[in-house]
Structure formats: structure tokens, C-alpha cells
N, C-alpha and C positions, 0 to 999 in steps of 0.2 A: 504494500500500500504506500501511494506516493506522499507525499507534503504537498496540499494544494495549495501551500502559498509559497513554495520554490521553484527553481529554474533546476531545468533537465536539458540535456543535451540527447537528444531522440538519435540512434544509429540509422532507423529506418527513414526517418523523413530528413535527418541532417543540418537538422537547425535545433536551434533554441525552443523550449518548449516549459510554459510556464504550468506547475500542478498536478494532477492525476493527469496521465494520457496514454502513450504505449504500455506496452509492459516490461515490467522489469530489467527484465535483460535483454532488453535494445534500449536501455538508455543509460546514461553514466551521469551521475550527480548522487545528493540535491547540488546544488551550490545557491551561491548567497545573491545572485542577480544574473538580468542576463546577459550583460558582455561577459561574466566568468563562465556562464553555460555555452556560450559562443565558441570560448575558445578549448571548450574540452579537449580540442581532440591535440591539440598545441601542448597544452596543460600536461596530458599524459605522457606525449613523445617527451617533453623535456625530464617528467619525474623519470620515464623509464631511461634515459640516457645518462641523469644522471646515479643513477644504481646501476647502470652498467658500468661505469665508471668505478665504483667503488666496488664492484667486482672485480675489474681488473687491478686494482688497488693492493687485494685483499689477497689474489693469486699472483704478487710480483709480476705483474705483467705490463 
């Protein structure tokens, strides 16, 4: 069950989507407005680069 008063980032339709809407797992959030549900998909590639980073950190690499 979603926060109908948060921003979601829908994978099926690919915008910003404020509330209950898709389900679950095609959407990534809540977040706290919606230029930050804008840019989920930016948001993610950056966290997961940086933990790849610290993977290779972690394996002297």
C-alpha cells in the first residue's frame, strides 16, 4: 500500500507519479517530492556506483 500523499517514480509509465497508483514493484520511492521522484532513476545509478566503488575499495582493486 502506497502513501497517497508521496511521489513515486512508476517503471511502467516513467515519470513521476504522485500516491497510490501502479503496483509495487514497478515503482521505486516514496520520496519526499517530485523533482526527487523525477530523478529516481539518476538517484539509483549514482547510489549503485557508488557501492561499486566501495566494493572495489574493499577487494584492493
Amino acid at each position: 500500500m502506497g502513501d497517497p500523499n508521496a511521489w513515486y517514480y512508476c517503471l511502467t509509465h516513467q515519470k513521476a507519479e504522485k500516491g497510490v497508483g501502479c503496483r509495487g514493484g514497478d515503482r521505486m520511492g516514496p520520496y519526499p517530492d517530485e523533482a526527487t521522484a523525477t530523478r529516481a532513476l539518476e538517484l539509483a545509478r549514482q547510489r549503485t556506483e557508488a557501492e561499486d566503488e566501495k566494493d572495489r575499495k574493499w577487494k584492493g582493486n
